[in-house]
C-alpha positions in Angstrom: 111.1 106.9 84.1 108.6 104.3 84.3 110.0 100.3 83.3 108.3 98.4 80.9 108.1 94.6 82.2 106.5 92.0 79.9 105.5 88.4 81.1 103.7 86.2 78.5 100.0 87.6 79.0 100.3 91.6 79.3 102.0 94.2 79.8 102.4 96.5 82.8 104.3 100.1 83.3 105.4 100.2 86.8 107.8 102.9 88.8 109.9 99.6 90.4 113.1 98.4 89.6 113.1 95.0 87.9 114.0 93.2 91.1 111.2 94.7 92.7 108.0 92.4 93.2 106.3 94.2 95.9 105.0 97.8 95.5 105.8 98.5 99.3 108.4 96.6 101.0 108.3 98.6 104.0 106.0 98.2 107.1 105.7 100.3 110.3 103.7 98.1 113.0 103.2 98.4 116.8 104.0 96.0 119.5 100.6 94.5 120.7 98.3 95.6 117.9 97.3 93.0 115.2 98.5 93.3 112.1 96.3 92.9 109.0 98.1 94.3 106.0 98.6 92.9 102.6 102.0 92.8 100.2 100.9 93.9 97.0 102.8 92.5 94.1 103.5 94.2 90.8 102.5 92.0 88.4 98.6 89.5 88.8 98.6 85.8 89.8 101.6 85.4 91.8 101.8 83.4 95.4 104.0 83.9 98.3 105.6 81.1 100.3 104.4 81.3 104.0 106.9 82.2 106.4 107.3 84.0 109.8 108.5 87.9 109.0 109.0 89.2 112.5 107.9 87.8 116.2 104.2 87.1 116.0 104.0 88.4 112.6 103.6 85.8 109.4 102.7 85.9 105.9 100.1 83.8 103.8 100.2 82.2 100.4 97.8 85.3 99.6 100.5 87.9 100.7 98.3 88.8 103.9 100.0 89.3 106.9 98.6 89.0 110.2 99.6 88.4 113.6 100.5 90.4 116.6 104.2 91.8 116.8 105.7 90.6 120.2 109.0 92.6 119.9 110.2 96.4 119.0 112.8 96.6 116.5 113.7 96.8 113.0 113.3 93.1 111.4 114.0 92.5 107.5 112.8 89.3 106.4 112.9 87.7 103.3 109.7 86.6 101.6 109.4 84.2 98.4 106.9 85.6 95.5 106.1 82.5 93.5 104.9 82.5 89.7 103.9 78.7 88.7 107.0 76.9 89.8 109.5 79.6 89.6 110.2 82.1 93.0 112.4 84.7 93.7 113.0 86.4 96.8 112.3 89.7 97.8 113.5 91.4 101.4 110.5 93.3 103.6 111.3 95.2 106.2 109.1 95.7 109.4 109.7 98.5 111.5 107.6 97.3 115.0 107.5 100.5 117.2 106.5 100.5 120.9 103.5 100.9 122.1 103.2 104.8 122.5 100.0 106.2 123.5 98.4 109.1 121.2 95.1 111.2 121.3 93.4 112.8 118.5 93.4 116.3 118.3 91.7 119.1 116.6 88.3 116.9 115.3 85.6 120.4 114.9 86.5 122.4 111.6 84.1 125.3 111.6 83.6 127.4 108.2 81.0 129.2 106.5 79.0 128.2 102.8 81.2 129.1 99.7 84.4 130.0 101.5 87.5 128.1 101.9 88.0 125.6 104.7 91.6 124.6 105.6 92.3 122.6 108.8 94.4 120.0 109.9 93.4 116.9 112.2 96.2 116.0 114.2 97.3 114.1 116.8 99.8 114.3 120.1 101.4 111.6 120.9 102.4 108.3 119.3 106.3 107.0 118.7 108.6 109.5 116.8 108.8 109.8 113.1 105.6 108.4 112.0 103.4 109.7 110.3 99.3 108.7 110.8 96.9 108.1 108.3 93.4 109.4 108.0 90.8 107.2 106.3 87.3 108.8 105.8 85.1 105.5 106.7 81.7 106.7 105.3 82.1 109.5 102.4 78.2 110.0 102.3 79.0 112.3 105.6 81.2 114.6 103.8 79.5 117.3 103.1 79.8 118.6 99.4 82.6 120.8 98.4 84.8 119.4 101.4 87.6 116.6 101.3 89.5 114.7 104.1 92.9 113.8 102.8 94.9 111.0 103.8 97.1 113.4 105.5 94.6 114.4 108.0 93.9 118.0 105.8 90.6 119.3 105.9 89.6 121.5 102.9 87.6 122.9 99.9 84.5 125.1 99.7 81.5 123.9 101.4 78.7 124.5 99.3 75.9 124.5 102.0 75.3 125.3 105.6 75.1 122.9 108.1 77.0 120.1 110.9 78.2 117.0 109.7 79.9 114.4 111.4 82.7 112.2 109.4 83.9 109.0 111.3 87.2 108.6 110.2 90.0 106.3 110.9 93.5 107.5 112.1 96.3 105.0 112.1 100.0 105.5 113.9 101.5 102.7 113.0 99.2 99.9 112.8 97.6 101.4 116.1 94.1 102.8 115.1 91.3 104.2 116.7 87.9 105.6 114.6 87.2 109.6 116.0 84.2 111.7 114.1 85.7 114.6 112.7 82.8 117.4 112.7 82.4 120.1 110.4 79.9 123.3 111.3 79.3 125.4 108.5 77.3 128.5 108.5 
């Protein structure tokens, strides 16, 4: 059941504990690939004390954190979310995997006009456990009737004939690479 949390100018309904300032505390990275990620706190207008969060890894005042992990392991580091003068501290977690090599696979769904489409972009390879990420980079490509979930799940009902190419991004733990996923209908 969803907490209600007040602070002096509004409101907000949020699925966190109370001690929780950060909607994610949780990071998966991979050794040699720049980070670019950002905390995102629960509540607006709040800071975060800079500090270093894993080996080549830091966080800004803006909650950004960038770098380049130097080391594999599992590193929890404690970060300082700051509201005016008052801060309280909040533990992150970055899981840095090794640098595993992967490969997309499966990128050509073909399908016919007003019939269901259901496929799955995968990949082989990458470090054990983690799951990739599939980010559709320009949505004007997708043809209509047809979605690309984050999950890599290609489906709906086209609605015309035709081949379309979708770049997307896939992600394995901070390690990305952008493939063009085409569709042929007929």
């Amino acid at each position: 059941m969803p907490s209600l949390t007040t602070t002096p100018m509004m409101q907000v309904a949020r699925e966190t504990p109370a001690d929780q300032s950060l909607v994610e505390d949780t990071f998966y990275l991979t050794v040699g690939i720049e980070v670019s990620q950002w905390l995102l706190p629960t509540v607006k207008g709040v800071t975060f004390r800079p500090s270093y969060l894993a080996v080549g890894v830091r966080v800004d005042p803006s909650g950004h954190l960038y770098g380049t992990p130097q080391r594999s392991g599992t590193f929890v580091a404690t970060v300082q979310v700051c509201s005016g003068r008052s801060c309280h501290e909040q533990d992150v977690t970055l899981v840095v995997l090794a640098n595993v090599p992967w490969e997309p696979r499966e990128l050509t769904f073909p399908g016919r006009a007003g019939t269901t489409l259901n496929g799955e972009i995968g990949i082989n390879g990458g470090p054990a456990g983690v799951v990739p990420t599939f980010t559709v980079t320009d949505h004007d490509k997708v043809p209509e009737g047809v979605s690309i979930g984050p999950d890599g799940h290609v489906g709906g009902v086209p609605a015309a004939p035709g081949i379309s190419e979708v770049p997307v991004r896939i992600c394995v733990a901070g390690n990305c690479a952008g493939v063009v996923v085409r569709l042929i209908i007929v």
